[in-house]
N, C-alpha and C positions, 0 to 999 in steps of 0.2 A: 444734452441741451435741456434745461429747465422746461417744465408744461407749464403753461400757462393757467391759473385758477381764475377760474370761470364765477362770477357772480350771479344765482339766476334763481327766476321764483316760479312758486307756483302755487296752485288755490287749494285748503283742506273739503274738505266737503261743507264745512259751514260758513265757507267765504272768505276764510281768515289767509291773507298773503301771509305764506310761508316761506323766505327767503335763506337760501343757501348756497354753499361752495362746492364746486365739482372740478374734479380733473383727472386725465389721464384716460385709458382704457384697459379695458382686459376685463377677463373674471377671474375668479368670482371679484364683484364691485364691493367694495368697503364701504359701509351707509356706519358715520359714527351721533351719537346719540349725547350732547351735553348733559351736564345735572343739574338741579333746582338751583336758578338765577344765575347762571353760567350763558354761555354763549356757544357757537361752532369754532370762532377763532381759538378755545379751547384744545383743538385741534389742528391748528396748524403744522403740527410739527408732522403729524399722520401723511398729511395731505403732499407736505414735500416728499415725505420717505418712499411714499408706497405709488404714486403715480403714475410712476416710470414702467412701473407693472401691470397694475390695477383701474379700473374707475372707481374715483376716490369722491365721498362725498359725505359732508358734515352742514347740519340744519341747526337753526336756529328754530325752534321749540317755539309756539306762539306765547306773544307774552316777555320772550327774552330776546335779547339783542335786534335786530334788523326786523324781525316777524311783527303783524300784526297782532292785537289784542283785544279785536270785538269778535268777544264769542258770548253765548250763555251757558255753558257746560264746562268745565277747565278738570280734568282730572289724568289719570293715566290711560285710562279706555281712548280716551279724546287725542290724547299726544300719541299714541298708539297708530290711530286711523292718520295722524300727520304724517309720520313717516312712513305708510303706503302711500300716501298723495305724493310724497316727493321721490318714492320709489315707482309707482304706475310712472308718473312724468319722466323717469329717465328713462324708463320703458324697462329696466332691469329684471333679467329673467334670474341670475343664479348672484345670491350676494351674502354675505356675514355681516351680521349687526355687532355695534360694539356701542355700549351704555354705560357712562358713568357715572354712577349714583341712581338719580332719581331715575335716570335713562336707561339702566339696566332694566327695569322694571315696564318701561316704555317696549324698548326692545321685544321684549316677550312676548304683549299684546300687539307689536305689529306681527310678528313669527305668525301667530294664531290668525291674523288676517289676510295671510301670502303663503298659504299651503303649496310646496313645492317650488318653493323660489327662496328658501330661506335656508341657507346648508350649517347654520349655528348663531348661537348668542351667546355673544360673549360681553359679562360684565366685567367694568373696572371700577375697581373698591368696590363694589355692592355684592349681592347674595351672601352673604356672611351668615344670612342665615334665611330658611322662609316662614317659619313659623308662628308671623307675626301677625296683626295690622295696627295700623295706626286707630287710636282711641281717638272718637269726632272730639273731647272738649280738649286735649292735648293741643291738636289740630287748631282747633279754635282759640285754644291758649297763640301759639305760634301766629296764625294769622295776625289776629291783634296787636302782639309784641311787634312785627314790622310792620302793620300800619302806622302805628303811634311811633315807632320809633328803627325807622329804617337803619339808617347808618350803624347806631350802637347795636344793635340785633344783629343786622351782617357783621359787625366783626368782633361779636362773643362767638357766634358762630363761624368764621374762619379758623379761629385761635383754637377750636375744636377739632380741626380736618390736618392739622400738621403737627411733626414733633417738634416737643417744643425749640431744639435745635435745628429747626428748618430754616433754609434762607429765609431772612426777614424782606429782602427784594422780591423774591418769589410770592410769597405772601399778599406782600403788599400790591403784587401785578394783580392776583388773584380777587384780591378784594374791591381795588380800584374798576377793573371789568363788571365785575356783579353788582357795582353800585348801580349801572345804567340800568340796572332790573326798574320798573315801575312799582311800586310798594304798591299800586290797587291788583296787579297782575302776578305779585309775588302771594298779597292773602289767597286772591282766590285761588292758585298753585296748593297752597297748603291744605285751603278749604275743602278740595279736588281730591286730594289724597285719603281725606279722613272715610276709614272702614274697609279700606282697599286690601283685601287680602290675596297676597301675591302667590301663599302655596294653590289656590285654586288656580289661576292662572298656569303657572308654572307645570301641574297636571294634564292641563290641556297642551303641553309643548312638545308636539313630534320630531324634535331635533336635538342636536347637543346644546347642553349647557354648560359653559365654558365663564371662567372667572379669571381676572388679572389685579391682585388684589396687594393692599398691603399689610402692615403689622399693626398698624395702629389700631385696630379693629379684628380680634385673629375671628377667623372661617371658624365656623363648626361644619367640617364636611358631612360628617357621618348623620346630623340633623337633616343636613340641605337635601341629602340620597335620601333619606327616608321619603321625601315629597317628590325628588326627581332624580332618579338612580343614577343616569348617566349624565353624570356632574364632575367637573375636575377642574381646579384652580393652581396657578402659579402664584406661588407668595414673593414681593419683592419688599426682603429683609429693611427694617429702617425706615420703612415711608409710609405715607400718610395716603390722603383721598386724592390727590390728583398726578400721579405718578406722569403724564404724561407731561405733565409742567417743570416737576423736581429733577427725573431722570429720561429725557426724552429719548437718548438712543438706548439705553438699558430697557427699558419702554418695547418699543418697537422690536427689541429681539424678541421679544414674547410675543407680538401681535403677530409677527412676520413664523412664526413656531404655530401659533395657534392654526392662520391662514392655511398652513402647508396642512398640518395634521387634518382641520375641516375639509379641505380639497380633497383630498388623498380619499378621505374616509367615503366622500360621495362619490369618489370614481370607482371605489371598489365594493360598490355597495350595486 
């Protein structure tokens, strides 16, 4: 019998309605993490697979799809502290993060906020590497480019995230969803970002860090261990950034590999 997905909201610490999908029960509970100018429906396919098992839940990130966007602060520290608002509000005591892209990143900073409630992070497409940050006038460059011109800037920027033999439906699902992003709420996103240095972060993370990634972008593992040892990534041959869109049940064999391996490893620890 199908679970019902639940619509439901709830407030970040600076007031901003945070709106998201839940369903199902069990632990550990699934909390999945969209990318810059994406949405939760990103996840739909998660939400059916694993329900039946799991409490299953995917947020919209303020700023993107269904969430509020009166804040004064927009950065990853900030989306961070959202996804414990909407993890306290399920009351969830034992759960795995999954981040895609910008939300890998997110994930991390919540990990660090929910000592003992967090049994792994797991990104998709991201950590490829950590050794970065983003340079503020880059940053600044990117802002500007989707103020002044949203449309053509989302999709030199899609045309970036797949092979170029990708479905061109798929794509275009992709692009059409990220159009609802707000171009004031996509700059300040970018603006948020600039100087964010994620190996620091990533040092503070007392749990695994786990990757589900593709080729279009190859891992440097042996960089990412330098900053965070216990690091281990599945590559899924041929595909681009949004793997849960391209190959959704190929997809889910790894989420559902990951799942088991994080359980396993808290129960025997």
């Amino acid at each position: 019998m199908a679970k019902k997905v639940e619509r439901k909201t709830c407030r970040a610490a600076d007031g901003v309605t945070i709106v998201y999908s839940a369903c199902g029960s069990g632990e550990p509970a699934l909390l999945f993490i969209h990318g810059g100018l994406a949405d939760r429906t990103f996840w739909d396919a998660e939400l059916k697979a694993f329900c039946s098992q799991h409490r299953v839940i995917a947020l919209d990130l303020p700023g993107h799809g269904e969430s509020g966007s009166n804040r004064e602060r927009w950065g990853i520290r900030e989306f961070g502290a959202d996804v414990k608002a909407v993890a306290n509000a399920e009351k969830l005591k034992h759960v795995v993060l999954f981040g895609n892209s910008l939300g890998g990143p997110v994930a991390v900073e919540a990990a660090v906020l929910m000592p003992g409630r967090v049994l792994g992070v797991v990104g998709v497409d991201t950590f490829q590497r950590l050794d970065y940050q983003m340079p503020p006038e880059e940053m600044r460059q990117r802002a500007e480019s989707f103020r002044r011109d949203y449309a053509g800037s989302l999709k030199r920027m899609v045309k970036m995230l797949f092979h170029p033999d990708a479905d061109p439906t798929i794509m275009a699902d992709a692009e059409r969803r990220m159009q609802n992003t707000p171009p004031a709420a996509a700059s300040a996103m970018f603006m948020g970002m600039a100087g964010y240095d994620p190996a620091a972060s990533a040092r503070r993370l007392t749990v695994p860090l786990r990757a589900i990634n593709g080729d279009l972008y190859p891992t440097n593992v042996e960089e990412v261990r330098k900053v965070k040892a216990d690091f281990e990534v599945s590559v899924m041959m041929h595909m681009g950034h949004y793997p849960m869109l391209e190959r959704p049940e190929e997809f889910n064999t790894h989420v559902a590999t990951v799942i088991e391996a994080l359980s396993n490893r808290s129960v025997s620890r």
